[in-house]
C-alpha positions as a Markdown table, in Angstrom:
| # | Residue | x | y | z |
|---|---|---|---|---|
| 1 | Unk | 140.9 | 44.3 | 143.3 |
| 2 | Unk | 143.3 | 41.6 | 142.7 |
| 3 | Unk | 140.3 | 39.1 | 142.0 |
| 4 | Unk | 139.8 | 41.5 | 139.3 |
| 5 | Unk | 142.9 | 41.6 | 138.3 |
| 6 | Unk | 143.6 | 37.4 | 138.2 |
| 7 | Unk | 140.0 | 37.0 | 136.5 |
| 8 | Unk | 141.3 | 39.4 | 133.9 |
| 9 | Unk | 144.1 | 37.5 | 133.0 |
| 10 | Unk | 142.5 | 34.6 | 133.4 |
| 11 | Unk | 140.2 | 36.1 | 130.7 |
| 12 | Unk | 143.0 | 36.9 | 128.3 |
| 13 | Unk | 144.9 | 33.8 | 128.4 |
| 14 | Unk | 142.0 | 32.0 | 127.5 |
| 15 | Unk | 140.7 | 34.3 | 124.8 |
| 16 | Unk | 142.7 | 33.9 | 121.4 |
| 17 | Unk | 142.4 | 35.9 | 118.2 |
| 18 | Unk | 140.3 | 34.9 | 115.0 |
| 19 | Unk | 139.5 | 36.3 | 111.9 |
| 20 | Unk | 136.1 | 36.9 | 110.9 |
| 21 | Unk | 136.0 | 34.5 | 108.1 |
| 22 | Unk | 136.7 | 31.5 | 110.6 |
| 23 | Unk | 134.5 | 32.4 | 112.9 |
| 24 | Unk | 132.1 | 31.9 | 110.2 |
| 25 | Unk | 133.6 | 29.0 | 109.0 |
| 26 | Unk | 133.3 | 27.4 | 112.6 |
| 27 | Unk | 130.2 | 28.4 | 112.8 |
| 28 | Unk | 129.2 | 26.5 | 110.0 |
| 29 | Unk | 131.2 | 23.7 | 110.4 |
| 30 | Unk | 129.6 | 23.3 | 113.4 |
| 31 | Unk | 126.2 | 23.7 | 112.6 |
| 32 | Unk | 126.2 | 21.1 | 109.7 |
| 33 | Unk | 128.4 | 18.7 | 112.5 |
| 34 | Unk | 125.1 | 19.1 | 114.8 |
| 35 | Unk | 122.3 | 18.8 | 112.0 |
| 36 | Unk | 122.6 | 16.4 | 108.9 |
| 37 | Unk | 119.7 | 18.5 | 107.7 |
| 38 | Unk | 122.3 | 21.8 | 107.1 |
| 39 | Unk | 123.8 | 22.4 | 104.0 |
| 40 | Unk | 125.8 | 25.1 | 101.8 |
| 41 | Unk | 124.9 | 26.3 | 98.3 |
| 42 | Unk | 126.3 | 29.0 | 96.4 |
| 43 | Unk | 129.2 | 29.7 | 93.9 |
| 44 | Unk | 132.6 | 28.5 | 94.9 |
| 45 | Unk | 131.6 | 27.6 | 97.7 |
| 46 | Unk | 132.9 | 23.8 | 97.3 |
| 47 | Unk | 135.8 | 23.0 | 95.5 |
| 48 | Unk | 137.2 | 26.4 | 95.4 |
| 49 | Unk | 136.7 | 27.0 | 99.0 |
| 50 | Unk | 134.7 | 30.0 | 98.8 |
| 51 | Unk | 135.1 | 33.3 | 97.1 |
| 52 | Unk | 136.4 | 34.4 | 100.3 |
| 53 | Unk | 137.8 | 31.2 | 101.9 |
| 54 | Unk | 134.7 | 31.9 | 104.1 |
| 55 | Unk | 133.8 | 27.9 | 103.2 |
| 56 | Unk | 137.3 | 26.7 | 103.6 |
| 57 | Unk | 137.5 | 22.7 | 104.1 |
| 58 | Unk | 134.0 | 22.5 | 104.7 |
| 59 | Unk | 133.8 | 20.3 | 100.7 |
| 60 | Unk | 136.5 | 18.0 | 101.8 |
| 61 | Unk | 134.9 | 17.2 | 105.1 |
| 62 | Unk | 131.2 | 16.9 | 104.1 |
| 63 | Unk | 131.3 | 16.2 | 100.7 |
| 64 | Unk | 128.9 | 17.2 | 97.3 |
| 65 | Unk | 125.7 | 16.4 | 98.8 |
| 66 | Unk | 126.6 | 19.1 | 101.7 |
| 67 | Unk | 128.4 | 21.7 | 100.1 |
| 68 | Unk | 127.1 | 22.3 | 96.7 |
| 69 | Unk | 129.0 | 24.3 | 93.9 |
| 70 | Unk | 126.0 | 25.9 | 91.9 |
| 71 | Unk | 126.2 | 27.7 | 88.0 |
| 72 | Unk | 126.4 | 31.4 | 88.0 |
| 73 | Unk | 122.2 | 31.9 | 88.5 |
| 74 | Unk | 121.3 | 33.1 | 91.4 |
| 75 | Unk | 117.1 | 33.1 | 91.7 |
| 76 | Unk | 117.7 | 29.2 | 90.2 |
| 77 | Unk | 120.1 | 27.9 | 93.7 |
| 78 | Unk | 118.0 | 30.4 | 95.6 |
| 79 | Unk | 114.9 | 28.8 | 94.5 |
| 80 | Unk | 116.4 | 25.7 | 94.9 |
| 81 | Unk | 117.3 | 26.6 | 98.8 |
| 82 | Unk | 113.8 | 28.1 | 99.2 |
| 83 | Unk | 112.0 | 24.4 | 97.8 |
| 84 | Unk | 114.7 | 22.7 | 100.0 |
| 85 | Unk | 113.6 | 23.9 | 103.4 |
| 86 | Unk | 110.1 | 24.0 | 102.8 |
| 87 | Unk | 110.8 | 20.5 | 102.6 |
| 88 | Unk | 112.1 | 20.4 | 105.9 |
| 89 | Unk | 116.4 | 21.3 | 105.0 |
| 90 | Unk | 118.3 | 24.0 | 106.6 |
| 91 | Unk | 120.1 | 25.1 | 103.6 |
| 92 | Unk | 122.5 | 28.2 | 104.0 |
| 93 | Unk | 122.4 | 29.8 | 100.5 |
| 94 | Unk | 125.8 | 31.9 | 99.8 |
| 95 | Unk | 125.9 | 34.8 | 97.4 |
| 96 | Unk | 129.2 | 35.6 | 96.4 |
| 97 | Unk | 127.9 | 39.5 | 96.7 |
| 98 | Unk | 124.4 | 40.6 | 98.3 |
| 99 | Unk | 124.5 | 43.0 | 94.9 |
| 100 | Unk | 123.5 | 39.9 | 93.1 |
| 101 | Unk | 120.9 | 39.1 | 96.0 |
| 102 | Unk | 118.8 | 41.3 | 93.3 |
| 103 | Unk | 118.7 | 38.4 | 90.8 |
| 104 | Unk | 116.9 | 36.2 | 94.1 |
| 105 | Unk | 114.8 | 38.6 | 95.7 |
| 106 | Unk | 111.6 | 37.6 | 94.5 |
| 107 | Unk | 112.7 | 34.2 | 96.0 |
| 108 | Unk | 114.2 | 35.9 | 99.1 |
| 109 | Unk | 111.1 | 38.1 | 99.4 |
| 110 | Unk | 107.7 | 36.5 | 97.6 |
| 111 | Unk | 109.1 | 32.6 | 98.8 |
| 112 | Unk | 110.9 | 32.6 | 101.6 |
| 113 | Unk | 109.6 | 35.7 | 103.5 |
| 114 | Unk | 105.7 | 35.3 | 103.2 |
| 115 | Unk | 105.1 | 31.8 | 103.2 |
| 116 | Unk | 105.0 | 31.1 | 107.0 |
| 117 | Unk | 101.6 | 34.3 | 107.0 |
| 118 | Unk | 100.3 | 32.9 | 103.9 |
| 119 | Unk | 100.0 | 29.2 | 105.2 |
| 120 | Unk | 98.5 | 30.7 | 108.2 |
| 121 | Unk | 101.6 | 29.1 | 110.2 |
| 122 | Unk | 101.5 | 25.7 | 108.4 |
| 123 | Unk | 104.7 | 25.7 | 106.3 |
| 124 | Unk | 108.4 | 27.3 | 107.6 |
| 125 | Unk | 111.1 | 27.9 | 105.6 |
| 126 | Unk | 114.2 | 27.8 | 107.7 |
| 127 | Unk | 116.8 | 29.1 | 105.8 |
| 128 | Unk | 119.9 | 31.2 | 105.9 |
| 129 | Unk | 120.7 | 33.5 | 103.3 |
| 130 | Unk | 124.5 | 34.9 | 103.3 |
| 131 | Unk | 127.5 | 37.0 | 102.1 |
| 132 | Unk | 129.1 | 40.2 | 102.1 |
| 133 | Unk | 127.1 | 43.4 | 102.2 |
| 134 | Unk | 127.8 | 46.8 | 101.5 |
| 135 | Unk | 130.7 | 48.6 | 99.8 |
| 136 | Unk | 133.9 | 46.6 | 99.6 |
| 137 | Unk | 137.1 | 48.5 | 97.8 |
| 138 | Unk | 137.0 | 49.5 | 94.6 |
| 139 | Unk | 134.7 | 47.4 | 92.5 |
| 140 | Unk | 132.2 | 50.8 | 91.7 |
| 141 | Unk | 128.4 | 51.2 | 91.9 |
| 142 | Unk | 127.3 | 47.9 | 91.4 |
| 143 | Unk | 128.7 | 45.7 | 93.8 |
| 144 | Unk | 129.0 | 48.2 | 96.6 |
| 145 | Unk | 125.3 | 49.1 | 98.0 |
| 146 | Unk | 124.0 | 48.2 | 101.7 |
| 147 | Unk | 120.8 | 46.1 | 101.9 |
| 148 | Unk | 120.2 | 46.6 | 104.9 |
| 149 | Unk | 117.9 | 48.8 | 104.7 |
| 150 | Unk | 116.0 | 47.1 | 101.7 |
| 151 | Unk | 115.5 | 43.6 | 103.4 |
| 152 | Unk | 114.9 | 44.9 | 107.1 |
| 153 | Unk | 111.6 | 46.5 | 105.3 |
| 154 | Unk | 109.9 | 43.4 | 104.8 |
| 155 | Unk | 108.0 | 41.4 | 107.3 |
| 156 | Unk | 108.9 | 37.8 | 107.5 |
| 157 | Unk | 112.5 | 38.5 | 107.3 |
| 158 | Unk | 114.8 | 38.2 | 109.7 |
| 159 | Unk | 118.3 | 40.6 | 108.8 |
| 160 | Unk | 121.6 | 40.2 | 111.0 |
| 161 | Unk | 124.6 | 42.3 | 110.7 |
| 162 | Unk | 127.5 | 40.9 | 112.8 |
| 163 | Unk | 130.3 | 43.3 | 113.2 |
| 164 | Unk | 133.0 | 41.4 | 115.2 |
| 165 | Unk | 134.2 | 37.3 | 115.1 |
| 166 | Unk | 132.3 | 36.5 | 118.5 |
| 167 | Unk | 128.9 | 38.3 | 116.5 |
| 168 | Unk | 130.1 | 36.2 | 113.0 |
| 169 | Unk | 130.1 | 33.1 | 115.2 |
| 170 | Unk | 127.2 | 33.3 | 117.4 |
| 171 | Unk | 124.8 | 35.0 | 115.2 |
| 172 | Unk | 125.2 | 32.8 | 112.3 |
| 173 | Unk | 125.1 | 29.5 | 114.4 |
| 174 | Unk | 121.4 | 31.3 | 116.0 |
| 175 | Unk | 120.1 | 32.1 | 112.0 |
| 176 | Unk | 121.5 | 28.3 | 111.2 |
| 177 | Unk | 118.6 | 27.1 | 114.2 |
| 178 | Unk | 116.1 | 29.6 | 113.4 |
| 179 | Unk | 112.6 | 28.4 | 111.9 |
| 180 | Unk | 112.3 | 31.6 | 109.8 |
| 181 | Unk | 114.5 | 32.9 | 107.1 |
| 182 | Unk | 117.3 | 35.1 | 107.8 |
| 183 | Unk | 119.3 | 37.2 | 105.8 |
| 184 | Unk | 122.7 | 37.6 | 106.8 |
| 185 | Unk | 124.5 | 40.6 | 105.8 |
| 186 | Unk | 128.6 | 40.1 | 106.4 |
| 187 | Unk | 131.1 | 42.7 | 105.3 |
| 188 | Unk | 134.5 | 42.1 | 102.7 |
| 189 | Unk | 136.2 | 44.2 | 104.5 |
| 190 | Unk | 136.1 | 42.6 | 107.7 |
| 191 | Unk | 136.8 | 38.5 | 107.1 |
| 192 | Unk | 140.8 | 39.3 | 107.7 |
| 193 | Unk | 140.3 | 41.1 | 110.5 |
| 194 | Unk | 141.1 | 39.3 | 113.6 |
| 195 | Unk | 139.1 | 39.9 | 116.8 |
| 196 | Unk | 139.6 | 38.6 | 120.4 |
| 197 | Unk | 137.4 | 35.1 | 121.1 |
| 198 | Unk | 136.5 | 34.6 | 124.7 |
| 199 | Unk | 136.5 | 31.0 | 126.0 |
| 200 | Unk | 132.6 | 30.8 | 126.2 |
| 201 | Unk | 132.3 | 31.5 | 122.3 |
| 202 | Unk | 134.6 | 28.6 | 121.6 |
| 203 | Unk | 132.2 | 26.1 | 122.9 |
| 204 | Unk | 129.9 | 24.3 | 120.3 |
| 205 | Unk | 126.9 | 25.5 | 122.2 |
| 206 | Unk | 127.7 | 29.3 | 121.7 |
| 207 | Unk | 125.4 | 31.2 | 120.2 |
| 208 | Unk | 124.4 | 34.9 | 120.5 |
| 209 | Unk | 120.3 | 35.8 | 120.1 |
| 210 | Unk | 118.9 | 37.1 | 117.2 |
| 211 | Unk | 117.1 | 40.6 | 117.9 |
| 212 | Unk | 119.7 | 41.8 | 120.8 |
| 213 | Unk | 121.9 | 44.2 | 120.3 |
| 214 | Unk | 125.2 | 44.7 | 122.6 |
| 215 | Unk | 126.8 | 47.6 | 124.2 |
| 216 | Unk | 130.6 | 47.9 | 122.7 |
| 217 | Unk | 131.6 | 50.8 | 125.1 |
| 218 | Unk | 129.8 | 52.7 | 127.9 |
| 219 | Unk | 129.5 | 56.4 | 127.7 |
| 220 | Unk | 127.8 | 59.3 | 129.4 |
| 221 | Unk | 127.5 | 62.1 | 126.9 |
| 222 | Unk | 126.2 | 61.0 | 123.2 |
| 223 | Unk | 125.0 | 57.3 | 122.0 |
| 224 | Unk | 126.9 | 55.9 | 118.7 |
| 225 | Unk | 124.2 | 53.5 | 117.0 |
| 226 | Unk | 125.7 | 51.4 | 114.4 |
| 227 | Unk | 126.3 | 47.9 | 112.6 |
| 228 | Unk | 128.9 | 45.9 | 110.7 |
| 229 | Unk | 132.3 | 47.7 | 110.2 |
| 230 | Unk | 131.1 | 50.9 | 111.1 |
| 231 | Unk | 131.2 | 49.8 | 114.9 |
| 232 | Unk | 134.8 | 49.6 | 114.2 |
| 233 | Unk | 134.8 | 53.4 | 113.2 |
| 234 | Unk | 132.7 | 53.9 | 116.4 |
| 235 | Unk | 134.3 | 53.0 | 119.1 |
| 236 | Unk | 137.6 | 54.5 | 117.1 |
| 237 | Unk | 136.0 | 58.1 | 117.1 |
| 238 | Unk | 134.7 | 57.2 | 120.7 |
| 239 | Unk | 139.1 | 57.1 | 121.8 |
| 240 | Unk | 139.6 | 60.3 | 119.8 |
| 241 | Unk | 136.6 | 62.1 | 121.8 |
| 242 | Unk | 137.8 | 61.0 | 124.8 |
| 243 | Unk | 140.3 | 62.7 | 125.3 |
| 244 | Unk | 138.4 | 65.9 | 124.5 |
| 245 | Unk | 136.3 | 64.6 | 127.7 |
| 246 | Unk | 133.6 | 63.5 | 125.3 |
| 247 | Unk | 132.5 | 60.1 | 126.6 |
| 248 | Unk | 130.1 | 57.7 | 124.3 |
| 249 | Unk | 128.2 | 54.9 | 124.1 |
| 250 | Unk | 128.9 | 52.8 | 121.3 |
| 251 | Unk | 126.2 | 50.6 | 120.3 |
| 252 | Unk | 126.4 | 47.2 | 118.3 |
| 253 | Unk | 122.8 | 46.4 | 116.7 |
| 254 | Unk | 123.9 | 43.2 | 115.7 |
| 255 | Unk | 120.4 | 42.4 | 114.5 |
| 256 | Unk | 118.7 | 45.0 | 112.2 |
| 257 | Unk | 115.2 | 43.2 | 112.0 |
| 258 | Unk | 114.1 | 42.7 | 115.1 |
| 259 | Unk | 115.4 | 46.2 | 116.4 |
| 260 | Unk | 116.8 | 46.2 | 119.5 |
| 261 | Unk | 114.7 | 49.3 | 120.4 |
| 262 | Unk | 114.9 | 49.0 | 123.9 |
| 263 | Unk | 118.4 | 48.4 | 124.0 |
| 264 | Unk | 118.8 | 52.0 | 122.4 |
| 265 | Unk | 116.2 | 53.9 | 124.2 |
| 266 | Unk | 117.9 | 52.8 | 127.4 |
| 267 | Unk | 120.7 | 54.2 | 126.3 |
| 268 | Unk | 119.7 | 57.5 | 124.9 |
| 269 | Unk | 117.9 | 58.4 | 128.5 |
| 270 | Unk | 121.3 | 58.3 | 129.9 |
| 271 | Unk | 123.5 | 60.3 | 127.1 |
| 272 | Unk | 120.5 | 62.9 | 126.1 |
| 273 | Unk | 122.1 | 62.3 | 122.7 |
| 274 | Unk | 121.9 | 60.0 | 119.7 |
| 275 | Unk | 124.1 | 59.6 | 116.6 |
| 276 | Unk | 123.4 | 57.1 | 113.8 |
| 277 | Unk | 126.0 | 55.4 | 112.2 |
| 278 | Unk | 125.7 | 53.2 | 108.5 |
| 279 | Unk | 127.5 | 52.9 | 105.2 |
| 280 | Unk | 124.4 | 53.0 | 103.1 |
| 281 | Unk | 122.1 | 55.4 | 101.8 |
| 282 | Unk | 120.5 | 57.9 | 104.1 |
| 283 | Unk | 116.8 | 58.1 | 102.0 |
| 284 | Unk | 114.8 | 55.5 | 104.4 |
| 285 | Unk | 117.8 | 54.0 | 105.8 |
| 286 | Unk | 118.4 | 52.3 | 109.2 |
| 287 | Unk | 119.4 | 55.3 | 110.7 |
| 288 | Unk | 116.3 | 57.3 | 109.6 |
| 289 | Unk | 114.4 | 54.3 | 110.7 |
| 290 | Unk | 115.9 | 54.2 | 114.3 |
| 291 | Unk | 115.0 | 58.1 | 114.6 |
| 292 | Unk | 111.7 | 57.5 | 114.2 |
| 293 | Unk | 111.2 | 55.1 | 116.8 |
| 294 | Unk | 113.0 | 57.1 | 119.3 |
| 295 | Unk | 110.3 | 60.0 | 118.4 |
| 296 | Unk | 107.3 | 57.7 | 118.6 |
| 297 | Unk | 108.9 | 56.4 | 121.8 |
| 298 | Unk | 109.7 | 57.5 | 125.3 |
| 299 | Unk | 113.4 | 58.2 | 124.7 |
| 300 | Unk | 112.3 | 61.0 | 123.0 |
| 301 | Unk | 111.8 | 63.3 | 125.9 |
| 302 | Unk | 115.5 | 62.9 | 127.4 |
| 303 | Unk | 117.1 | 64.4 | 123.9 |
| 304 | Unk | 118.7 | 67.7 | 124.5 |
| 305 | Unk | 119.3 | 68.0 | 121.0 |
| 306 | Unk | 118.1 | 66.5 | 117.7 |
| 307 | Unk | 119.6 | 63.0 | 116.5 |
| 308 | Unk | 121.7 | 63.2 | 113.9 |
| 309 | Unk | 122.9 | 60.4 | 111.2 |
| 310 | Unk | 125.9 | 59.9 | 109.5 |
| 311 | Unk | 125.6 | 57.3 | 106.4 |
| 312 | Unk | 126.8 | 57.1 | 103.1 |
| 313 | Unk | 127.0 | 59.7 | 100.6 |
| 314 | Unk | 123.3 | 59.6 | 98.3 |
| 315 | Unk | 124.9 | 58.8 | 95.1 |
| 316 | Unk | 125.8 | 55.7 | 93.0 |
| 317 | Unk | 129.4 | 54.2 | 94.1 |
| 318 | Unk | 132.3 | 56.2 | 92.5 |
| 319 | Unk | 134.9 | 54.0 | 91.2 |
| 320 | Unk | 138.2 | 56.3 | 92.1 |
| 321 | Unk | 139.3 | 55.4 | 95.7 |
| 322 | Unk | 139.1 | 59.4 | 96.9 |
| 323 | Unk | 135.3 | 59.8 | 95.6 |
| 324 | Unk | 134.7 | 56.6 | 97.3 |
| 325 | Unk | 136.2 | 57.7 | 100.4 |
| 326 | Unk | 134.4 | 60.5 | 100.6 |
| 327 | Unk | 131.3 | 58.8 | 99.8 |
| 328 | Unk | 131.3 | 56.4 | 102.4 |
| 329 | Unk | 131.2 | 57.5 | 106.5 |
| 330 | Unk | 134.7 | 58.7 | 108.3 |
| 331 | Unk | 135.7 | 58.8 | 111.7 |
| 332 | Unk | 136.2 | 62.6 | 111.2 |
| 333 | Unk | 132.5 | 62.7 | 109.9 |
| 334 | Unk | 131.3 | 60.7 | 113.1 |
| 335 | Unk | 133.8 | 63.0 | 115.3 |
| 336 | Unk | 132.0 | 66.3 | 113.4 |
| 337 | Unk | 128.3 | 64.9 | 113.8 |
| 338 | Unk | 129.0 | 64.5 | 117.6 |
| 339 | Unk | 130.1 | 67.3 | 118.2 |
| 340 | Unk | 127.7 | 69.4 | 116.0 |
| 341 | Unk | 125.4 | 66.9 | 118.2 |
| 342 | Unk | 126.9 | 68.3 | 121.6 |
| 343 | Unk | 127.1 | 71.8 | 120.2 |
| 344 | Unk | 130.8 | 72.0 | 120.8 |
């Protein structure tokens, strides 16, 4: 017990907060320290440091030909990224939203993502494209939809949704080395939020892998699926339900294409109960898509109730902050689900 207790402390003293946004900053930094072949494009992302300070420093240290400030057109510097690393770059193509992802997906999509089949495994396109995803606060139905969803649908993809700094960090450095494109899907709403850092995720050689997701909490009685911030509104519903005696796994996908399938079947033959947990639409959504390979799987057997899913309201954005609350998930809505879940 009180080896337990000194490798604790041990672990806390040499943890230290970060914020999101550094994490991914590091992670970049790092990555483009390693490879001369990295670079940034995007808008703002140079001199201006990033819409989001995400790219902060990274102009002054690496200069134009590294971090590249491009005009407001998104398929042109995403079809520029795209020719870049089928010439054998690593560019990491910014969009200040994935909303205006839309003006590049035939480059995301017809480019990047089926090249690699289509040259029968002759040409790769290693590329990494980012920014934040989903609903931020206030900025109405067009800048606040999940793609999720829309780019985990296409083969060739890869699609990572960090939810934590240690995810940020280790997932973006793993996209950054991959040989296929990945999108990246961060969240506004969580670069300012600060988030322990153990000592192995400060080393240069961290990195987390792509198609594992990570168990947040253990639990008995339900599993809470999720990704990006709504882990956060997880594991806070999971304290709330605990002291009801409601114990539940909280799960962090971290990777949306590959699914971790395995990762939540295992989990669902011990609670007897699943709960899916996103902020975008419910019509074909992650959750719906997780529900259907728990039926085509074995899992299926070990419910003792249907799964349920708990996702954002399916309707356009509202721009007045209580439509938009109730439009996107609660903890009292996850709270209700598991409980309608549990039938108690």
């Amino acid at each position: 017990r009180l080896k337990n207790i000194v490798l604790g402390w041990n672990d806390l003293l040499c943890s230290k907060p970060m914020m999101v946004r550094d994490a991914l900053n590091q992670a970049m930094d790092e990555e483009l320290e390693r490879d001369e072949r990295v670079f940034l494009l995007g808008e703002e992302v140079a001199q201006y440091d990033g819409a989001y300070k995400v790219s902060r420093g990274l102009w002054k240290k690496y200069g134009d030909k590294r971090i590249i400030d491009t005009p407001i057109t998104e398929m042109g510097f995403a079809g520029i990224a795209v020719g870049a690393a089928m010439a054998g770059l690593r560019p990491i193509c910014e969009f200040m939203t994935f909303n205006f992802s839309m003006q590049a997906i035939d480059q995301i999509i017809n480019s990047a993502a089926k090249t690699y089949y289509m040259s029968a495994g002759f040409q790769a396109v290693p590329i990494v494209f980012r920014g934040p995803n989903g609903a931020s606060a206030g900025v109405a139905a067009q800048h606040s939809q999940c793609f999720a969803a829309w780019y985990a649908h296409c083969p060739g993809l890869k699609v990572v949704s960090p939810w934590n700094a240690e995810d940020a960090k280790g997932l973006l450095k793993s996209a950054i080395r991959d040989d296929n494109p990945v999108v990246f899907l961060e969240n506004e709403l969580m670069y300012g939020v600060p988030f322990e850092m153990s000592e192995e995720s400060q080393s240069k050689d961290f990195t987390i892998p792509i198609g594992k997701a990570k168990v947040e909490r253990q639990g008995t009685h339900v599993s809470l699926v999720s990704h990006s911030r709504y882990v956060s509104h997880c594991l806070d519903a999971a304290v709330v339900l605990a002291k009801e005696g409601i114990e539940c796994e909280v799960i962090n996908l971290r990777t949306i294409r590959p699914l971790d399938v395995e990762c939540i079947e295992t989990s669902v033959m011990k609670t007897n109960h699943l709960v899916t947990v996103e902020g975008g639409w419910p019509q074909f959504g992650v959750g719906a898509e997780i529900c259907a390979r728990i039926m085509e799987g074995p899992a299926f057997n070990y419910l003792d109730a249907p799964a349920t899913r708990v996702t954002g309201v399916d309707i356009p954005m509202p721009y007045a902050k209580i439509l938009e609350d109730n439009s996107l998930p609660q903890i009292k809505d996850i709270i209700f689900s598991v409980k309608k879940t549990l039938n108690v």
